[in-house]
MMTF fields as JSON, N, C-alpha, C and O atoms, coordinates in Angstrom:
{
  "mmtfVersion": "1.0.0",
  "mmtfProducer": "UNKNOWN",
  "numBonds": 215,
  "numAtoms": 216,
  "numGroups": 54,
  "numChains": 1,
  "numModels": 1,
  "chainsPerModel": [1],
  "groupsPerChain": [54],
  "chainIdList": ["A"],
  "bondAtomList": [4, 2, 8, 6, 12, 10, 16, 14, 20, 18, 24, 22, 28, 26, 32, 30, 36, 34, 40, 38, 44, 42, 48, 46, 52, 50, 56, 54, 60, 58, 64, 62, 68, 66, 72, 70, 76, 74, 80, 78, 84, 82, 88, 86, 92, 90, 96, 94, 100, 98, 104, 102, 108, 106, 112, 110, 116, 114, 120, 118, 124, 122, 128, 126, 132, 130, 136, 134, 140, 138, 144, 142, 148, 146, 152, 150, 156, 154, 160, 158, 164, 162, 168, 166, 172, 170, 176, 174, 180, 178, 184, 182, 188, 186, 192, 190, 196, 194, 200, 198, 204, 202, 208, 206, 212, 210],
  "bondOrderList": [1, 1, 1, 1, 1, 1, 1, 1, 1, 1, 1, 1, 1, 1, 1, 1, 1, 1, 1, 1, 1, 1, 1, 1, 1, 1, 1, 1, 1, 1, 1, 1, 1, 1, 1, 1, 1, 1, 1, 1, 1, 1, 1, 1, 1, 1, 1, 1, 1, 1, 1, 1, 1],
  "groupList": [{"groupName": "UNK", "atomNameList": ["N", "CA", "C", "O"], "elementList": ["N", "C", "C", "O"], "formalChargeList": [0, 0, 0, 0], "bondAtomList": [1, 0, 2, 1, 3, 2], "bondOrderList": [1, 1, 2], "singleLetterCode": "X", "chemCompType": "L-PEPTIDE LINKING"}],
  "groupTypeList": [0, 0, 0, 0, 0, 0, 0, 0, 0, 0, 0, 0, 0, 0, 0, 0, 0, 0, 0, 0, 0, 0, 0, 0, 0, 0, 0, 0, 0, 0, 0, 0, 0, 0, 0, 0, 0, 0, 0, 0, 0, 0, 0, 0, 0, 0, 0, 0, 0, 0, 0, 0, 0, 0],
  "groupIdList": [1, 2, 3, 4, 5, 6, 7, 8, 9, 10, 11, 12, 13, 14, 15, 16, 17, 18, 19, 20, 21, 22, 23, 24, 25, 26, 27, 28, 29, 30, 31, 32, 33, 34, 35, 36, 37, 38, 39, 40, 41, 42, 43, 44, 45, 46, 47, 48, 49, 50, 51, 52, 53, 54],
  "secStructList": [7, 7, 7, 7, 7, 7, 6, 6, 1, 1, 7, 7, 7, 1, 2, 2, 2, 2, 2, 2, 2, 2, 2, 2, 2, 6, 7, 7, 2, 2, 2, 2, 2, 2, 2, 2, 2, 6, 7, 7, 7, 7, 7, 4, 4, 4, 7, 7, 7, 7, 7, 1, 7, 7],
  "xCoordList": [0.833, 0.0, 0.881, 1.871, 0.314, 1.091, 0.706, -0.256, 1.98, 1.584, 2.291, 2.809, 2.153, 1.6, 0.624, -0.449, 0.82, -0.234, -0.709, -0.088, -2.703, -3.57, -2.81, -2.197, -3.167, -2.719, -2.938, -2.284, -4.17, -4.572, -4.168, -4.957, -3.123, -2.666, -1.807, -1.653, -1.056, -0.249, -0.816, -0.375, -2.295, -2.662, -3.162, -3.394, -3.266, -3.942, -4.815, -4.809, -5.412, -6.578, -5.956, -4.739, -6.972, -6.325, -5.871, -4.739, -6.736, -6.704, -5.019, -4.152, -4.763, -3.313, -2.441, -1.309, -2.61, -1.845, -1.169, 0.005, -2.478, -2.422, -1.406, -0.194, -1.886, -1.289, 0.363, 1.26, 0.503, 2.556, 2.947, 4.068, 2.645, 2.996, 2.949, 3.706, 2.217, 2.222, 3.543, 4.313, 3.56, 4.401, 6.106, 6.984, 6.101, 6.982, 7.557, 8.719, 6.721, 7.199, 7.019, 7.21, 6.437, 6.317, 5.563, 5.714, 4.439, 2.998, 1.583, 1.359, 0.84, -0.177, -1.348, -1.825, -1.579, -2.973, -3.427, -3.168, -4.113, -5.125, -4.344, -4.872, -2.992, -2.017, -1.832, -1.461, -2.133, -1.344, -2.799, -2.804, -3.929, -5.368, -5.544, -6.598, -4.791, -5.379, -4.27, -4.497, -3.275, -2.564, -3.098, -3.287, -3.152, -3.824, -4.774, -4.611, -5.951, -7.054, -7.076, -7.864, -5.751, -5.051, -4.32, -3.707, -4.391, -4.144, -4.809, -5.76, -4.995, -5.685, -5.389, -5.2, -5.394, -5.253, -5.918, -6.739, -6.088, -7.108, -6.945, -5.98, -8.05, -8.331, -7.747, -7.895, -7.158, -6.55, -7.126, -6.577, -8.385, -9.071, -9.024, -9.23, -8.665, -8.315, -7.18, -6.891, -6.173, -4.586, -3.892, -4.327, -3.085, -2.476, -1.371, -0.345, -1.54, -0.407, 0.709, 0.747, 1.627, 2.904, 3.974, 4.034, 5.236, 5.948, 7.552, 8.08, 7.882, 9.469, 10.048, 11.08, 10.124, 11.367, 11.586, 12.627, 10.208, 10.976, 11.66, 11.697],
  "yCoordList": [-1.183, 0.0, 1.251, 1.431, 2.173, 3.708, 4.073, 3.71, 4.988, 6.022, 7.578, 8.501, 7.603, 9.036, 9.674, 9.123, 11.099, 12.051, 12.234, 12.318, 12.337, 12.526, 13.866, 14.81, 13.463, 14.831, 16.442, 17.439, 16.235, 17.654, 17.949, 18.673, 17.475, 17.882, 18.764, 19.515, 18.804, 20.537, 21.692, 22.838, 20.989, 22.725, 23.609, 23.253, 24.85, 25.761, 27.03, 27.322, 27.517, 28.575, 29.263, 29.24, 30.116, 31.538, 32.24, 32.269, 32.651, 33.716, 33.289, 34.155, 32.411, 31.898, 32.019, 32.367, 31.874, 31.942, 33.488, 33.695, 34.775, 35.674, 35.777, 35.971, 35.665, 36.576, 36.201, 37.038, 34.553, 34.545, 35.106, 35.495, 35.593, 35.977, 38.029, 38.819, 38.246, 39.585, 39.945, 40.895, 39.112, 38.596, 38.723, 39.565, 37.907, 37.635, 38.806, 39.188, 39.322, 41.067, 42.338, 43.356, 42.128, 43.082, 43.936, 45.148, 43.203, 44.361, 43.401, 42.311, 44.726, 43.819, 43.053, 43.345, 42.236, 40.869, 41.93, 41.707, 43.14, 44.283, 44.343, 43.954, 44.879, 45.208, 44.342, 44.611, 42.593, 41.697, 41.896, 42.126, 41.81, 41.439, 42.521, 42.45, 43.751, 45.155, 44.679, 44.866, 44.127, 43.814, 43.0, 43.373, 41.7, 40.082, 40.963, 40.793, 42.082, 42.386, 43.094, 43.127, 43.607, 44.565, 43.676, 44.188, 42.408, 41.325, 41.331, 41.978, 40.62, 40.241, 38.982, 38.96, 37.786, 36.774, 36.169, 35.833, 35.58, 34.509, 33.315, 32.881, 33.003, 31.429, 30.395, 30.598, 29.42, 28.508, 28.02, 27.929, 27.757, 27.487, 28.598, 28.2, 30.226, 30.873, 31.124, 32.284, 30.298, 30.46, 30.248, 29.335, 31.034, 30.752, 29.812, 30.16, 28.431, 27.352, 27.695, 28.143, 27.382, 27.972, 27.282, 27.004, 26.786, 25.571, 26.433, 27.388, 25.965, 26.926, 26.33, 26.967, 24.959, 24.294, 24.88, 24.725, 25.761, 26.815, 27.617, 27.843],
  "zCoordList": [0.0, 0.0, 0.0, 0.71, -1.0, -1.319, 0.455, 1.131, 0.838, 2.176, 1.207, 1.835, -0.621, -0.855, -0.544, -0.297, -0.49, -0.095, -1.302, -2.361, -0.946, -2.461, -3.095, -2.595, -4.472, -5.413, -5.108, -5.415, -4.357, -4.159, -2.45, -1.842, -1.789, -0.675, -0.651, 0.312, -1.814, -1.874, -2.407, -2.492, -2.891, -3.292, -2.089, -0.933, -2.66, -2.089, -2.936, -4.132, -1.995, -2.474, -3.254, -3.441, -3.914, -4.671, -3.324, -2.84, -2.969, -1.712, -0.822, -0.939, -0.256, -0.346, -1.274, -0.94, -2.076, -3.54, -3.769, -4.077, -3.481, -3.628, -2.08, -2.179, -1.102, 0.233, -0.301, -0.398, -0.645, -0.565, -1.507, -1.178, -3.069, -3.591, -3.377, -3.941, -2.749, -2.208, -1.341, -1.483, -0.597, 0.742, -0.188, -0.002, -0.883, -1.541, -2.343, -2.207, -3.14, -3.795, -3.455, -4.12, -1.806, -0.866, -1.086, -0.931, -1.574, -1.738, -1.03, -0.503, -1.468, -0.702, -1.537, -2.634, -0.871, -1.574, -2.542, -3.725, -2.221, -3.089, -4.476, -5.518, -4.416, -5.37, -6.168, -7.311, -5.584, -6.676, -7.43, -8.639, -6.753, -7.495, -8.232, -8.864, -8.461, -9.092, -10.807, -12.002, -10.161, -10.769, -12.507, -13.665, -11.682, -11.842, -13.128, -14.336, -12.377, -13.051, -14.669, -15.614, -14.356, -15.664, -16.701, -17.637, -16.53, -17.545, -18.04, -17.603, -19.457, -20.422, -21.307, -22.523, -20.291, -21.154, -21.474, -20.621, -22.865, -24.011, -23.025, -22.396, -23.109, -22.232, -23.469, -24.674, -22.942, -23.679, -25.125, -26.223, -24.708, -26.019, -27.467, -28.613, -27.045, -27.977, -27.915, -28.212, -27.561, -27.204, -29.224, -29.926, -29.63, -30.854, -30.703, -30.118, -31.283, -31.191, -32.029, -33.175, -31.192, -32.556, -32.133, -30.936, -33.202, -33.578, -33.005, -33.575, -32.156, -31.832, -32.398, -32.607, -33.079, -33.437, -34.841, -35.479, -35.389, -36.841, -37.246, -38.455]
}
């Protein structure tokens, strides 16, 4: 018998996600999310596939 931990035992929340990475570039949770909000990324499904090995 495995004594691994289930797959989802290292995740964590956004809200976590947000505080260490705030923590980490010395701003605050608000700043990363004002941040985060001023992105604009295409969800995968309209992601453009493209070949690096050309």
């Amino acid at each position: 018998m495995s004594r691994e931990a289930p797959a989802d035992a290292n995740k964590i929340s956004d809200e976590e996600l947000t505080e260490l990475l705030a923590e980490a570039e010395g701003m605050t949770p608000e700043e990363i999310e004002r941040g985060a909000a001023e992105l604009d990324i295409a969800p995968p499904e309209e992601a453009t596939v493209v070949d690096v090995d050309e």
